[in-house]
Every structure is written in C-alpha cells, then in structure tokens.
One Martini backbone bead per residue (centre of mass of N, CA, C, O) as a GRO file, in nm:
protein
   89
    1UNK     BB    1   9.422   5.201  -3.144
    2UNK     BB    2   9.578   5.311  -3.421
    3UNK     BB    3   9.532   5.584  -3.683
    4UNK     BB    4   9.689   5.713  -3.984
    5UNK     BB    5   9.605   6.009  -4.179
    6UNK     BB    6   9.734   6.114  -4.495
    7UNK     BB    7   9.564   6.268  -4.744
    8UNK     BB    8   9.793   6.381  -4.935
    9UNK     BB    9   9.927   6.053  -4.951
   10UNK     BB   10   9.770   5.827  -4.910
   11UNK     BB   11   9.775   5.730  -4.623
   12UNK     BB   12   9.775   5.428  -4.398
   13UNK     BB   13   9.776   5.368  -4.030
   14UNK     BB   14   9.774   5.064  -3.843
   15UNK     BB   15   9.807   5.023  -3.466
   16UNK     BB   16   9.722   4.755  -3.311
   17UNK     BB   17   9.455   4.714  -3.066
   18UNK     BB   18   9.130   4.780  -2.928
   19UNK     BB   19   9.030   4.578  -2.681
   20UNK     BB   20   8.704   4.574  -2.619
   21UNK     BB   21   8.745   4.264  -2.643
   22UNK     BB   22   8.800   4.000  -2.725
   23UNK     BB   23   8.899   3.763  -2.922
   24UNK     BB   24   8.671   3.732  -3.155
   25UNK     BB   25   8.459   3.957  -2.984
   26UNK     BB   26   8.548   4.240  -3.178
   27UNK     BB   27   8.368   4.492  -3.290
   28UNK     BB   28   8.579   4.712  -3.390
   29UNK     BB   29   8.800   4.567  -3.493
   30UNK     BB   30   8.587   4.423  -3.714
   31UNK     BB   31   8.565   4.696  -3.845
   32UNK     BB   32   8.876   4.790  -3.909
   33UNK     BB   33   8.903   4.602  -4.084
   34UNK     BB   34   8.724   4.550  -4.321
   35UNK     BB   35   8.792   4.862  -4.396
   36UNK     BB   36   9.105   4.814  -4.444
   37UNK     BB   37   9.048   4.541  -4.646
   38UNK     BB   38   8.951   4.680  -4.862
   39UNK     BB   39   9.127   4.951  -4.938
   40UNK     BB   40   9.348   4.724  -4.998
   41UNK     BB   41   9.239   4.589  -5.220
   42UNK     BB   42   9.189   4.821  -5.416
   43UNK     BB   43   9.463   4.937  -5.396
   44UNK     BB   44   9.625   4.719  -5.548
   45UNK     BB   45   9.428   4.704  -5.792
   46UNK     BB   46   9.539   5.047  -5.828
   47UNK     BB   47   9.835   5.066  -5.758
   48UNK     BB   48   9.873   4.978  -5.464
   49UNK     BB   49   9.949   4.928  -5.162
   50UNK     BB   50   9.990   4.654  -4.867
   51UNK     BB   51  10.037   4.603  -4.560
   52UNK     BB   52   9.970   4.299  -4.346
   53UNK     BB   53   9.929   4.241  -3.991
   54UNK     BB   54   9.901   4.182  -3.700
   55UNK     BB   55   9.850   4.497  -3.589
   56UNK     BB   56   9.910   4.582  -3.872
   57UNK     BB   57   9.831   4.872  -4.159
   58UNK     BB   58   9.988   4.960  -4.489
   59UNK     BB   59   9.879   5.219  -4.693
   60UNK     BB   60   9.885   5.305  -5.066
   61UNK     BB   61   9.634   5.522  -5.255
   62UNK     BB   62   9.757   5.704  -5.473
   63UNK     BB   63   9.672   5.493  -5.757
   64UNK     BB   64   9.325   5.565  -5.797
   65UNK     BB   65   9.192   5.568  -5.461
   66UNK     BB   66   9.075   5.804  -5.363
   67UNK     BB   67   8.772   5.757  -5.291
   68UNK     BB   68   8.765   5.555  -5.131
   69UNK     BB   69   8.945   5.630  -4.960
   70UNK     BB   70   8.777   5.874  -4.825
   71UNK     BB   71   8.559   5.666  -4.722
   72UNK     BB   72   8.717   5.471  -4.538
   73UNK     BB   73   8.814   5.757  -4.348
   74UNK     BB   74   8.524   5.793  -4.238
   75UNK     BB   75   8.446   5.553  -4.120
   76UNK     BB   76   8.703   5.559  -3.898
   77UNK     BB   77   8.609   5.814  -3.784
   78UNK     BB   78   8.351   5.717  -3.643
   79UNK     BB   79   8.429   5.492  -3.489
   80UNK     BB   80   8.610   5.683  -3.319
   81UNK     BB   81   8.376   5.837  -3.167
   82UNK     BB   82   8.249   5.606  -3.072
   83UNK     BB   83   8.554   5.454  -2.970
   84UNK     BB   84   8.778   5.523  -2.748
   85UNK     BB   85   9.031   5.315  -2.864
   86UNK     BB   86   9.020   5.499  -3.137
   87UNK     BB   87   9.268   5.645  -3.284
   88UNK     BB   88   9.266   5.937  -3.478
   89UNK     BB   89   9.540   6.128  -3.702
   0.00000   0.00000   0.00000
C-alpha cells in the first residue's frame, strides 16, 4: 500500500492493499480504511471531493478541511511507521 501526501496542495492518495493479513482480516488495511473514509467524509462536507473503491482513493481537502487533513495525515504516518506494508511519501 502506498500513500501519498501532498501537505502543500492538501491532497492524498492511496493506491494498493496492506496485504498484511489475509482479505477482511487485515489490521492494517482496516486502519488505513477507517482513517482515509473519516478524511473523505469530512473533505465532502466542507468542499473537498474524494474518489474511492477498492485499493485506490484520492481527497482534496484543500477547502476547509486543513485540521482534520493534518491529524489524520499523522495518523497514516504512525501507521506506516508500525507496518512496513504502508509506504507513505
């Protein structure tokens, strides 16, 4: 799994799986999920978009949603930090 955070243009991007564990009891994945789907919901709401399906999604979060971006760009960082599946650049 790679992500990819743009901190200047506030956008990310995740394309793969963890493949950590096997299909549907993969800890990591399930992590990367909750925190990009929280992301997507919230850029929605204040003006960003968000594409998403299996293995791949990408948010603009550029309007409004900088707090939220920045702490859950934290979290996907600590992630990768634990779990060498999850590259984050």
């Amino acid at each position: 799994m790679k992500i990819h955070i743009d901190e200047d243009n506030m956008t990310l991007t995740v394309t793969g799986h963890a493949e950590y564990a096997e299909y549907g009891k993969d800890i990591v994945c399930a992590g990367v999920s909750a925190l990009v789907q929280t992301l997507a919901l919230y850029a929605t709401e204040h003006g960003g978009t968000a594409e998403m399906r299996s293995g791949y999604a990408k948010i603009d979060a550029s309007n409004g949603a900088k707090d939220v971006f920045l702490a859950i760009c934290a979290g996907l960082r600590e992630l990768a930090k634990a779990y060498p599946s999850v590259w984050v650049t």
